[in-house]
C-alpha positions, -999 to 999 in steps of 0.1 A, spaced: 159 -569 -571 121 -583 -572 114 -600 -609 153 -598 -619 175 -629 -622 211 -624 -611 244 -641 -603 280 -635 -596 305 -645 -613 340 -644 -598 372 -653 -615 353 -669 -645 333 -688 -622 292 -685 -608 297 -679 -574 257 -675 -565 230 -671 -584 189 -659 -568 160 -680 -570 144 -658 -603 176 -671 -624 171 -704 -613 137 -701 -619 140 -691 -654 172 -716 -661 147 -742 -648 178 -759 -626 191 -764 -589 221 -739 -581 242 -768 -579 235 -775 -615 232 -748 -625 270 -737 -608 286 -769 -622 272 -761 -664 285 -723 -653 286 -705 -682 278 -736 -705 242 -732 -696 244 -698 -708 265 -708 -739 241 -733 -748 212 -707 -754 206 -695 -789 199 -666 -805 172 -660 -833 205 -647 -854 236 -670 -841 236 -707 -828 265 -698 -804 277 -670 -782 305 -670 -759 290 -650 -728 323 -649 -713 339 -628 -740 315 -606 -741 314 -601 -702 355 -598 -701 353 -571 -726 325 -556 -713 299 -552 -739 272 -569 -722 258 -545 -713 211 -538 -724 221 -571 -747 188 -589 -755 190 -620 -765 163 -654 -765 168 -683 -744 150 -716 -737 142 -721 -708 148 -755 -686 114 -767 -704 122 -756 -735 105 -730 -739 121 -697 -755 121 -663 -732 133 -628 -743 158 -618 -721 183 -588 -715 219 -587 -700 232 -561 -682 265 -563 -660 266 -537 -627 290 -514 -631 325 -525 -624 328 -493 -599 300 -500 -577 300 -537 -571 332 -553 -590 353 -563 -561 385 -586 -562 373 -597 -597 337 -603 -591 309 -590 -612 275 -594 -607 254 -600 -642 216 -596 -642 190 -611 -663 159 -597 -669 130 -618 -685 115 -596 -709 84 -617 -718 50 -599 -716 39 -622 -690 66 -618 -665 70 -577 -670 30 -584 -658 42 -602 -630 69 -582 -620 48 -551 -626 26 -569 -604 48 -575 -579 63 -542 -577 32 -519 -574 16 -551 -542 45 -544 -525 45 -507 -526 6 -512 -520 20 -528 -486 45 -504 -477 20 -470 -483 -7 -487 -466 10 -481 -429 29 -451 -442 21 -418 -422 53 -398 -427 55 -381 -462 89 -383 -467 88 -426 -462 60 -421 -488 81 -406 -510 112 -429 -506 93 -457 -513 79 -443 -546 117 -435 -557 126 -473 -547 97 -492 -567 100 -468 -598 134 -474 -598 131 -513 -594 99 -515 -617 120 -496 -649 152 -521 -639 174 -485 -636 196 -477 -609 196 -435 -605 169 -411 -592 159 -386 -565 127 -375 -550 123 -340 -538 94 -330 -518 73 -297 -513 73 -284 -478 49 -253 -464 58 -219 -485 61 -234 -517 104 -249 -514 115 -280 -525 138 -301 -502 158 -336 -513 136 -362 -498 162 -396 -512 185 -399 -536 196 -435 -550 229 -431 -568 223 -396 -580 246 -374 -586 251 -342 -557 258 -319 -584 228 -329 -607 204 -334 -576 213 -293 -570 212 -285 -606 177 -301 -603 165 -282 -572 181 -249 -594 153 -260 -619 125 -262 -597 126 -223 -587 115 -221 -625 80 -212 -623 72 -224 -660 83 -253 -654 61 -263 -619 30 -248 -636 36 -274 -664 42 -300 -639 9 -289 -621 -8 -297 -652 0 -335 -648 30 -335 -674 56 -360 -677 94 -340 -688 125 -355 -704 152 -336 -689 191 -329 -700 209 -311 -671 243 -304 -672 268 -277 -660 237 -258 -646 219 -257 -678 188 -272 -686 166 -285 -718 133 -297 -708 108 -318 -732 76 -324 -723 65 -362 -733 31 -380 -737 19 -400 -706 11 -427 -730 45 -436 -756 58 -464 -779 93 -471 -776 103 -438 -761 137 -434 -776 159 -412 -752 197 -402 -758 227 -410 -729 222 -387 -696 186 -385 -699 163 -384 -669 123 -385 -667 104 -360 -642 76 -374 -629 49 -349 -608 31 -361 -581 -1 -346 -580 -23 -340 -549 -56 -326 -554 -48 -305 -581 -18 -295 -559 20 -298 -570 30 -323 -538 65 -343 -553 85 -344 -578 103 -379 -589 141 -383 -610 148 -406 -629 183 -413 -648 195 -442 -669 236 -441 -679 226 -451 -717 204 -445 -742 171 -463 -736 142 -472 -751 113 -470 -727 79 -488 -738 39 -476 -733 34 -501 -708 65 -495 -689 58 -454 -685 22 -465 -674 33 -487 -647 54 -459 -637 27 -432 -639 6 -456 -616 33 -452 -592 28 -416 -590 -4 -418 -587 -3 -444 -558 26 -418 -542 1 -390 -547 -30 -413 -532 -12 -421 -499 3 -383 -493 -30 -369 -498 -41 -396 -469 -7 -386 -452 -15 -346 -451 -56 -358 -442 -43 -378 -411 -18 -356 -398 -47 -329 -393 -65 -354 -381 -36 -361 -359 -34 -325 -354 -68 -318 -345 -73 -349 -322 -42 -343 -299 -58 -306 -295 -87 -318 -288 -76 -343 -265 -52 -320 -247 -81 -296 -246 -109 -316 -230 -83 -338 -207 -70 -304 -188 -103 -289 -192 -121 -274 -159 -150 -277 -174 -174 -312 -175 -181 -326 -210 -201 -353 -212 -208 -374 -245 -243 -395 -238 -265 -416 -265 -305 -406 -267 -316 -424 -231 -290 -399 -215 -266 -429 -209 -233 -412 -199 -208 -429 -228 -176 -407 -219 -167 -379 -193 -134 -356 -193 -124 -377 -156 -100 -353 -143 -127 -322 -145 -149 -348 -131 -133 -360 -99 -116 -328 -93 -153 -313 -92 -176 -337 -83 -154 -363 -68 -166 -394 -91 -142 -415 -111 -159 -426 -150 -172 -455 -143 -189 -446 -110 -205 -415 -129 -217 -441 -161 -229 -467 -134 -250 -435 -115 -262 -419 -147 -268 -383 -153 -305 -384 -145 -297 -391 -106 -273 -362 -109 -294 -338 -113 -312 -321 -88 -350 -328 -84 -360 -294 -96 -339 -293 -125 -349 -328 -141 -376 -315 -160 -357 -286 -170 -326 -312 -184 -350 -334 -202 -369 -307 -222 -336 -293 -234 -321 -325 -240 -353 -334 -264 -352 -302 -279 -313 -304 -289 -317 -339 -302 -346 -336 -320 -325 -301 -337 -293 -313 -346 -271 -285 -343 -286 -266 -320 -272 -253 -290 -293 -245 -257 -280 -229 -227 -289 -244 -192 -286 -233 -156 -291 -270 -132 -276 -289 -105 -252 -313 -98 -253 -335 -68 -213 -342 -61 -201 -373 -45 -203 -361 -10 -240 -352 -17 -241 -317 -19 -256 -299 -48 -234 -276 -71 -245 -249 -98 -235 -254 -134 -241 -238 -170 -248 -262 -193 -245 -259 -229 -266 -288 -248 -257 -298 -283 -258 -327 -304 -249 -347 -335 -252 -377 -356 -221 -401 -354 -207 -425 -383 -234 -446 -372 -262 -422 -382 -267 -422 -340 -278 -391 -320 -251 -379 -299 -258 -353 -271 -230 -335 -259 -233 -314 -227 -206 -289 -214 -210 -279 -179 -195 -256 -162 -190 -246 -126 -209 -215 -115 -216 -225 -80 -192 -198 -62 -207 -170 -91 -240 -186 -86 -245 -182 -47 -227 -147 -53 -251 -140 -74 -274 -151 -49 -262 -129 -21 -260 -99 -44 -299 -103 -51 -306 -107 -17 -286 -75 -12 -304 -56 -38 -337 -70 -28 -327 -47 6 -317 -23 -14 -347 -18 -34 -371 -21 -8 -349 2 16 -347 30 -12 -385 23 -28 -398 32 11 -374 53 15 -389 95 26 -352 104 15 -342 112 -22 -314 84 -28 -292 92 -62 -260 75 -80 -243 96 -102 -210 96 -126 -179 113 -120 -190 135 -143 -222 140 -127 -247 122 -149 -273 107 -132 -271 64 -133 -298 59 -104 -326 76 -90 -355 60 -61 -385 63 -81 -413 71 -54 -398 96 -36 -385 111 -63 -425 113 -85 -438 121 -48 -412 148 -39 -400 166 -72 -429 149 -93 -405 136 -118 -399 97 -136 -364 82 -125 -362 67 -159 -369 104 -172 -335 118 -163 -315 85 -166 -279 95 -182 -288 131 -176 -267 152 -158 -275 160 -123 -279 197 -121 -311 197 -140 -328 190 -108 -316 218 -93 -325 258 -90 -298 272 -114 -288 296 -87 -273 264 -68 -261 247 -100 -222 258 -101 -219 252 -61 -231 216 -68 -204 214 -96 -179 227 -69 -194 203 -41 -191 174 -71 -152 179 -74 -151 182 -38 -167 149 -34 -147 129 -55 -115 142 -37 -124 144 -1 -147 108 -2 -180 127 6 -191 161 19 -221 176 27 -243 207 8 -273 221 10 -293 229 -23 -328 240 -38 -343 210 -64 -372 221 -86 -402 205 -82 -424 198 -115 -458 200 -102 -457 234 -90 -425 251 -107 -415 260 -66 -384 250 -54 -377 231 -22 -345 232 3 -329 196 4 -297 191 25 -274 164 6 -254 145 21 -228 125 0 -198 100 -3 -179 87 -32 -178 44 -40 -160 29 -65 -170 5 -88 -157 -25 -104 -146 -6 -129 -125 16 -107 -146 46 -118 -156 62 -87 -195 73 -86 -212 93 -61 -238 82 -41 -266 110 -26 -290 111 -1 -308 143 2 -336 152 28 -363 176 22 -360 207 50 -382 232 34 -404 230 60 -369 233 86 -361 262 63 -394 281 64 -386 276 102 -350 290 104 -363 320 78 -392 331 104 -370 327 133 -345 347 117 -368 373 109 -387 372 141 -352 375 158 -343 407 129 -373 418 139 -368 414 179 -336 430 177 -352 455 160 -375 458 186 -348 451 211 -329 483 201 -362 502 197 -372 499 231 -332 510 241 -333 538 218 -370 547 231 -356 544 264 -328 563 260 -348 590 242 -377 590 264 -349 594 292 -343 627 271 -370 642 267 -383 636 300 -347 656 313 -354 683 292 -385 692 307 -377 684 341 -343 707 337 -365 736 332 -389 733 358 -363 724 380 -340 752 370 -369 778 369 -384 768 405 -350 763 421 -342 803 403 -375 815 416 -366 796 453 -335 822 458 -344 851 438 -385 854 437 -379 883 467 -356 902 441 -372 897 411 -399 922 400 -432 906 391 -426 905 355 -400 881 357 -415 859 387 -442 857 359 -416 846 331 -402 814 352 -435 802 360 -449 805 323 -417 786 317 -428 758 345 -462 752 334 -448 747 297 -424 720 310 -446 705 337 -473 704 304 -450 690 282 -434 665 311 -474 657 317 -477 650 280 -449 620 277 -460 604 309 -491 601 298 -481 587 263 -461 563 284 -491 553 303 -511 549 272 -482 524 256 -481 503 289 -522 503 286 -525 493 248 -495 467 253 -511 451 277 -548 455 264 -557 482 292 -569 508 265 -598 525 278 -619 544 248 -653 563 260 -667 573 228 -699 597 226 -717 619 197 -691 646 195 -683 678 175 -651 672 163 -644 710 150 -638 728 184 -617 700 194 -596 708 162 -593 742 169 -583 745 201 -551 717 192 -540 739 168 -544 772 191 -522 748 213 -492 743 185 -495 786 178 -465 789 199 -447 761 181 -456 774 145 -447 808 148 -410 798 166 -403 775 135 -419 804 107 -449 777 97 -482 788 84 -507 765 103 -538 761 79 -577 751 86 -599 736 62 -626 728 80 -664 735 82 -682 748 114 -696 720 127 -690 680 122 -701 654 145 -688 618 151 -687 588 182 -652 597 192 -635 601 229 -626 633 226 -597 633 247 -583 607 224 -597 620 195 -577 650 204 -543 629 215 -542 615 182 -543 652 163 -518 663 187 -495 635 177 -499 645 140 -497 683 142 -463 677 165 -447 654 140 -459 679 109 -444 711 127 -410 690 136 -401 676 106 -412 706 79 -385 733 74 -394 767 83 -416 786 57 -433 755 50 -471 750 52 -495 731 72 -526 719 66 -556 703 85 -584 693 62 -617 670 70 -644 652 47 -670 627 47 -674 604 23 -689 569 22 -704 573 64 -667 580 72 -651 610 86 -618 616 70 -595 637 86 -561 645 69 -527 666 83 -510 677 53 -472 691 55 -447 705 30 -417 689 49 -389 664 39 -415 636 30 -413 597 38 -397 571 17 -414 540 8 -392 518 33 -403 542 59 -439 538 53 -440 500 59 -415 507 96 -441 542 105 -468 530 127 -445 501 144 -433 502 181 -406 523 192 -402 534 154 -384 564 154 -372 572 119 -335 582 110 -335 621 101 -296 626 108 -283 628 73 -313 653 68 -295 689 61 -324 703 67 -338 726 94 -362 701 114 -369 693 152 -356 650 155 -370 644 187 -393 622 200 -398 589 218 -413 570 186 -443 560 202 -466 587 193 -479 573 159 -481 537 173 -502 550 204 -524 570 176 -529 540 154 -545 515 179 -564 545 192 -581 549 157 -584 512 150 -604 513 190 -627 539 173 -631 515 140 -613 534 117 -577 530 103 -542 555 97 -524 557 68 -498 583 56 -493 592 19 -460 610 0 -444 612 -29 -410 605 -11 -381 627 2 -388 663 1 -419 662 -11 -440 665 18 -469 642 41 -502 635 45 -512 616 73 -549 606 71 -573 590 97 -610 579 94 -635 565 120 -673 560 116 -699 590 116 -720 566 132 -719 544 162 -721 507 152 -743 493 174 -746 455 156 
């Protein structure tokens, strides 16, 4: 043991004996073996001249004997005796005896000794638990005792049995028992040394001054030392001595210092295994890192490079890329860029700027990176850049492509004539193509961004859009057409969408529209459709007028033929009476047959622009007169009154033919359609330089839908679901014929009623003067 003298003795005899005894007996071994124990015996006490060592070792009660002996040169030294006991190294009669010098200035040199050598073996120490064996071993060796543990705090708070030198299993577990007291490791936190008495699981603890004189402590004692680490409970250190003991100021010092030492180089332990910790992360991270990190000094000088990343990616090794530099990396159009953020970043440390540049590889094509620039000042008070890179050429050239592909997309949609929309599943509206949108609705795209979809539209066509919408997003596309609203003249306009359904990255589906404006196509398809109503209107008129005017020219032509063919085989028979009879009944029909041709012939003249009118000053009033005489025969069969309100004379430009045609057509068509008993009335009256001439009737009346169909072509109205007594026939030309005829004379026709059953009043003016501008 460093500082200690011993030797073995063996039968009586010194069998070896270390340097520090021979040092302090001031002799060779050989003399010192052949005095044996007469060098001993002739030390001498301060009490006694003589003392037989031998006795005292043969009846063992040498044992923490101090005693003062002179030295080889004479010189007195205090020293103490102590025999190991007999159980742990007496063999076949041999015992080993140590000496311990006890002068001031070799417990300094030992002390000395003890706490350089520990200095040694911390220095290189990196695992705790040697730390804390060698603090058990020096304590141990410094205090010249030969029991003690160490135990040692691990994460969660436990305690675990770093070494043990001669300790007791059961009192090393009794003192792990006492370290679950919570007391007692808050006193121990506070720096306190303990005087301990464990036995049979029970404990009595006594706190001590760091600083003692002759600390006096019974048989079975042990000290507990705490090993403090920043304020931190880190070890905890046992020591036991068999006998009482007296332990002095100096000695619990060194020991102290011990501790402190321990808890110095576990602090540096725990510090470098983060360090440890962190650097292997670290490494691991940038040595399998994809991306490029480069460490460079203020000139851009390239002073490390993660070279896997490097030669994987640009194909350089390290010291080809230092040799290069980073400056002839860099693409021409980028250097100015690098520089100007690598100025900025040093002159900020701390900073970090973000960089998109190029990289020229070792086959000499360029690559796309994001850089990130950083920097910092090293132990040497240096500026460090550091630049992580990372490879963005495939996103970068993707990126490129995209914007080329929305460059054609933007300029396709912004000339676009067609409306072009993206919408959401649910129908909001997430792109619209501005011009033709403000030109063709007169709304902003950025307006209605977010908005649902239907707000363009007429609210009559909203839910089928809804329907179309779900259609859509089922089918893949579809095709609708709806009305849109347009804001600069609250109209609507008739677009034809067509649509189909994308998905994006997302995997939402959206719907992409394309509607075309067919107003103009509508307008189209809405007058063809009611020029087409309207021709098979006509189309059915001109059956229905032929199959009518097919009537009623039979129905005259059956009397006159029936009445000639009668008066052919029986005029001899017949008395003159009769004769007289048939051919009243011939002229009527031949009249009445006369009559429809010639309306015919005036239809086929005003259709084709053939209408003849010979107008002269005429007095209107006889020509009245004599029509109605005409209808007597007609009025009295049907039990009318036939009415005149007229004066004597009245003069106007008129054809009087015509004139009268056009009478005749109204006077017909008031006698047919008024029930019997009803009245008729023909009134006239100037007002304004215009002859009005109206034919009044108490008949069934016409209906406003009537009214706009009266004057038309081939319009003969409906009067079947009439119950009514009135005459339906006719070809349903007569009021057209008499309408151009009156517009030919410069006047206009018109019928006025109340509606069903409430009678008609067809009026009819022309000029009482000849215009002659």
């Amino acid at each position: 043991m460093l500082g200690l003298g011993y030797m073995i003795v063996k039968n009586g005899a010194v069998t070896y004996a270390n340097a520090s005894l021979l040092d302090l007996a001031g002799v060779s071994f050989k003399d010192f073996q052949s005095q044996g124990f007469k060098w001993i015996k002739n030390f001498t006490t301060r009490h006694s001249t003589s003392l037989d060592i031998g006795d005292l070792i043969e009846h063992g009660s040498i044992n923490g004997l101090g005693l003062w002996i002179l030295d080889g040169g004479g010189i007195p030294r205090n020293i103490q005796f102590q025999v190991i006991p007999s159980s742990t190294v007496q063999e076949d009669g041999q015992t080993c005896l140590i000496i311990r010098n006890n002068t001031k200035e070799a417990l300094l040199k030992h002390h000395a000794k003890i706490k350089d050598s520990l200095a040694i073996k911390l220095e290189g120490a990196t695992r705790m638990d040697f730390i804390c064996k060698y603090c058990l071993e020096a304590a141990l060796e410094l205090a010249c005792w030969e029991v003690g543990s160490i135990f040692m705090r691990i994460e969660g708070g436990d305690f675990v049995l770093v070494d043990e030198i001669s300790m007791d299993e059961g009192y090393n577990e009794n003192i792990r028992n006492i370290l679950q007291d919570t007391s007692f490791l808050n006193d121990l936190s506070t720096g306190s040394v303990f005087s301990l008495q464990c036995n049979d699981g029970s404990h009595e603890l006594t706190p001590i001054q760091c600083v003692v004189e002759g600390l006096a402590l019974i048989a079975g004692s042990s000290l507990v030392f705490p090993i403090i680490v920043k304020g931190e409970l880190n070890a905890v250190l046992i020591m036991q001595k068999g006998n009482g003991f007296t332990l002095s100021s100096g000695s619990m010092e060194n020991l102290l210092s011990i501790t402190i030492q321990g808890a110095g180089a576990l602090a540096r332990a725990r510090l470098e295994s983060k360090l440890y910790e962190h650097h292997e992360k670290y490494r691991l991270i940038y040595e399998n890192s994809t991306d490029l990190i480069f460490s460079c000094d203020e000139s851009i000088n390239i002073n490390f490079c993660n070279e896997w990343a490097l030669q994987k990616i640009l194909g350089y090794n390290l010291g080809e890329i230092m040799e290069i530099g980073l400056d002839r990396l860099v693409h021409p159009n980028d250097i100015k860029l690098i520089r100007a953020t690598v100025k900025h970043v040093l002159n900020h440390i701390g900073t970090v700027q973000q960089r998109e540049v190029r990289l020229k590889g070792k086959n000499g094509l360029f690559r796309w990176f994001e850089f990130k620039a950083s920097s910092y000042l090293n132990e040497l008070g240096q500026r460090i850049l550091l630049l992580v890179g990372r490879d963005i050429h495939e996103k970068k050239e993707n990126q490129l492509v995209l914007q080329e592909s929305e460059d054609r997309y933007r300029i396709i949609t912004s000339i676009a004539h067609d409306l072009i929309a993206i919408i959401s599943a649910g129908g909001h509206i997430e792109f619209l193509n501005e011009e033709a949108h403000a030109s063709m609705l007169g709304i902003e795209a950025s307006m209605m961004d977010g908005k649902p979809f239907k707000q363009l539209l007429d609210p009559a066509d909203a839910d089928s859009f809804d329907y179309f919408r779900e259609s859509c997003l089922v089918k893949g596309g579809g095709e609708i057409m709806v009305r849109m609203k347009r804001a600069f003249n609250e109209d609507v306009a008739w677009f034809e969408l067509v649509a189909n359904t994308l998905t994006g990255k997302s995997g939402t589906p959206k719907i992409i529209m394309i509607a075309r404006d067919i107003t103009e196509r509508k307008k189209l398809e809405y007058m063809l459709e009611r020029e087409n109503e309207r021709l098979r209107k006509v189309e059915k008129l001109r059956r229905d007028f032929i199959s009518t005017t097919t009537h009623e020219l039979k129905t005259p032509l059956s009397s006159i033929c029936g009445a000639s063919d009668f008066l052919h085989d029986h005029i001899d028979e017949l008395p003159k009476k009769e004769v007289r009879k048939f051919i009243t009944l011939m002229v009527r029909g031949s009249r009445r047959l006369r009559h429809l041709v010639d309306k015919l012939l005036d239809f086929s003249r005003i259709d084709s622009q053939r209408l003849v009118i010979n107008k002269k000053q005429t007095n209107i009033i006889p020509i009245i007169k004599d029509i109605a005489e005409s209808f007597e025969y007609q009025v009295e069969s049907r039990k009318l009154s036939l009415e005149l309100e007229i004066p004597m004379v009245l003069e106007a430009p008129a054809d009087a033919s015509r004139f009268g045609q056009v009478l005749t057509n109204l006077i017909s068509n008031a006698i047919k359609n008024t029930p019997p008993g009803g009245v008729i009335k023909i009134k006239t009256k100037v007002n304004g330089g215009m002859l009005f001439i109206a034919v009044e009737d108490t008949g069934i009346g016409i209906t406003k839908e009537e009214k706009r169909e009266l004057f038309g072509k081939f319009v003969k109205l409906d009067r079947s679901h009439v119950k009514k007594n009135i005459d339906i026939r006719g070809t349903g030309i007569g009021l057209f014929i008499s309408r151009e005829i009156i517009h030919a004379h410069g006047g206009r026709i018109w019928v006025e009623s109340s509606g069903r059953d409430k009678g008609s009043t067809f009026i009819f003016n022309v000029p009482l003067h000849e215009d002659n501008g």
